[in-house]
N, C-alpha and C positions, 0 to 999 in steps of 0.2 A: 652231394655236390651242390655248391652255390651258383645259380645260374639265375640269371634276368628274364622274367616267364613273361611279362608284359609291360607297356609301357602308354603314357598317354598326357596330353597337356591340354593348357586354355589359356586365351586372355581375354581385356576388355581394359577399356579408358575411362578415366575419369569416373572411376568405379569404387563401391565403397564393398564389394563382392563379386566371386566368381564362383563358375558353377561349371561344371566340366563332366564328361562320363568315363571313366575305367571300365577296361573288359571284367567283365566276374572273376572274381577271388577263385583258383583251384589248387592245388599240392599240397605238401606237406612243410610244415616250418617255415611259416609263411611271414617277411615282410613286406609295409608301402612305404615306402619315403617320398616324402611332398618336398619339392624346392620350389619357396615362391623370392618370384624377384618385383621388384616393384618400385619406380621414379615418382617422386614428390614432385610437387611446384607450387610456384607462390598461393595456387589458389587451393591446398591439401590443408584440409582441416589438421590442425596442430597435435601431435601424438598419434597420426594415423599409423596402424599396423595391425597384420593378422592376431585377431583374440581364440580366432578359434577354426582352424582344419579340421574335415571331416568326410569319413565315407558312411553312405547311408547312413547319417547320424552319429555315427561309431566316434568319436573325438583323438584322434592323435595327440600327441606329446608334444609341446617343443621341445626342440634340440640345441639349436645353434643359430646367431644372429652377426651379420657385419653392415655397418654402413659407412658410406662418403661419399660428400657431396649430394644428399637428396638418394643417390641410388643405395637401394637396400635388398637383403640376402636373408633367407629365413630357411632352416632346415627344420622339416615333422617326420616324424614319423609313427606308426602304429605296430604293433608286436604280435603277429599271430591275428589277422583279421578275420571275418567271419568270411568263410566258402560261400559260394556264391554272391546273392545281393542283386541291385540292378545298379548298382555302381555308380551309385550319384554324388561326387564329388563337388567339395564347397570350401572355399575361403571367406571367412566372413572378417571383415575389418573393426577395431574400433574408431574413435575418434571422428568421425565423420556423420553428422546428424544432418539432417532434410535443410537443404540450402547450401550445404558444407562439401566444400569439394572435396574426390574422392583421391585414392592414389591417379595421377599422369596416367601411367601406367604399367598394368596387373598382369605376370604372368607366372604360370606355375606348370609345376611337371611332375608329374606321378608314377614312380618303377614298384612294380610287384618284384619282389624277390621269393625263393623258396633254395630251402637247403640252409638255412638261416640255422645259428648258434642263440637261440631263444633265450637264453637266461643272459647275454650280455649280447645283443645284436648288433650294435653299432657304437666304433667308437669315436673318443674326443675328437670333436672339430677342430680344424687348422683353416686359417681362412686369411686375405691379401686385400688389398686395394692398391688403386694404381690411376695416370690415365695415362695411355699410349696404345700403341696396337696389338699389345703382347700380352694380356690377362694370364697369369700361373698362381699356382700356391704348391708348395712343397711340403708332405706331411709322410711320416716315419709312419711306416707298415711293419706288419708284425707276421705276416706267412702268407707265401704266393695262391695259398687256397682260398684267400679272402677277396674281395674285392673292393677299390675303391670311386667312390662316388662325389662327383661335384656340381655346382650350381654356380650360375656366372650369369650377372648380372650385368648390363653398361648402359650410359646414355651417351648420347652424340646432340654435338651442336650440329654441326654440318650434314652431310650426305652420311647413311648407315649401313650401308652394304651388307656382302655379306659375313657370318662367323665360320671359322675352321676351324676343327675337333684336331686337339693335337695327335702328333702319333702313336699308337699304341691305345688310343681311345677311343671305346664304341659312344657318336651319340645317341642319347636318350631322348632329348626333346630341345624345340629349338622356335625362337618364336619371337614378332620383332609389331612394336606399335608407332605408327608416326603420324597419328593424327589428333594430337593432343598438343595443350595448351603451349605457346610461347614458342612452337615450334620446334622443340623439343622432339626426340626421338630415343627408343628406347630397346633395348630384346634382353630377353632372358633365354637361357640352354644348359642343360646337363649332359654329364657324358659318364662314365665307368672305363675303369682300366683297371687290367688284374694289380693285385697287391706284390709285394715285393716284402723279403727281411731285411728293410733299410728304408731308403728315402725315394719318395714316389712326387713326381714333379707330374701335377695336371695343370694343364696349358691349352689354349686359344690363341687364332689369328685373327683381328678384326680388320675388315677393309679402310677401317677410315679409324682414326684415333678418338677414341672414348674412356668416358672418368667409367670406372667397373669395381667390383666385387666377385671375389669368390670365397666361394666356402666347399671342405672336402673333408670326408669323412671315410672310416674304414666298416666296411658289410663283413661280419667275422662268419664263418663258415661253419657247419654243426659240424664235430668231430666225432671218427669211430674211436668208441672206447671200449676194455673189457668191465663190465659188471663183478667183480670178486663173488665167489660161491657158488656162479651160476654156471663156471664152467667157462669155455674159448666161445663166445658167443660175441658177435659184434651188436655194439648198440650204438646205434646215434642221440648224439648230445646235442 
């Protein structure tokens, strides 16, 4: 069964890196997926973005990227990570050298998953921009045993209140910075909602109107199967 065994975030302003802690890796068929969100401004050194995710060293994948207007969406993840660790989680940025302003601002969210479909764990991104108070993206699921996963990014000119997990969505992680450059305001937050055979609409309420991003992707679920020769034996895939 695919279930969400833990969960954890971080940020930081005018940052060219983050550093966060996750509970220790345990179960079997094990994924992480990192959602970082992250706001530019005039003073972000030019081509900044994540080069490299990591737990304990361990380097994640990239996945999938959206931007507009300055706000940006990055989906990683890692495939069967190593049990235990002491869980030190890192975004390290490029484009930003000593002087060079960093992202506005950095934030990111980290789900352990288990029960994971190993040999194909996550699929194609489907990802939106927008600005108003309604962030969604709608992506086509493939079986109610999988689950899907998104990352939503916004900035705010004015007041940033706060965000609301649509319905049928657990959130993940949620996280808002408003003391960077130009007055700018900014949060990242993820959330999960089981999969459907059809079209799965993951949705946000913002308090105030904001330019955003999102990005949403399918956690596919390890399947019992029979092994041929071996007999009615279940085995998970």
């Amino acid at each position: 069964m695919l279930v969400v065994e833990s969960v954890a975030q971080g940020s930081a302003t005018d940052a060219t890196d983050l550093a966060w802690t996750h509970t220790p890796i345990t179960g079997i068929r094990r994924l992480m997926v990192v959602g970082v969100e992250w706001r530019e401004t005039i003073f972000s050194a030019s081509g900044i973005g994540p080069i490299e995710v990591s737990r304990d060293a361990t380097l994640f994948t990239f996945h999938a990227l959206v931007s507009s207007g300055g706000v940006n969406n990055e989906i990683w993840y890692l495939a069967n990570p190593p049990i235990g660790g002491a869980g030190n989680m890192s975004v390290v940025f490029t484009g930003a050298g000593i002087g060079e302003g960093g992202a506005g601002s950095l934030i990111a969210g980290s789900v352990h998953f288990t029960g994971v479909y190993l040999a194909n764990p996550i699929g194609t991104a489907a990802s939106a921009t927008g600005s108003s108070t309604t962030p969604s993206v709608a992506i086509t699921g493939n079986d109610a045993s999988n689950l899907i996963l998104d990352s939503m990014a916004a900035s705010y000119a004015g007041a940033i209140g706060a965000r609301t997990v649509g319905a049928g969505q657990t959130q993940r992680w949620d996280d808002q910075n408003t003391s960077f450059p130009l007055g700018l305001k900014a949060s990242g937050s993820g959330s999960t909602e089981q999969s459907t055979e059809g079209s799965v609409t993951m949705d946000w309420t913002l308090a105030n109107t904001g330019t955003w991003t999102v990005l949403a992707v399918e956690i596919f679920a390890g399947r019992m199967g029979i092994i041929p020769m071996r007999g009615v034996i279940p085995v998970l895939r």
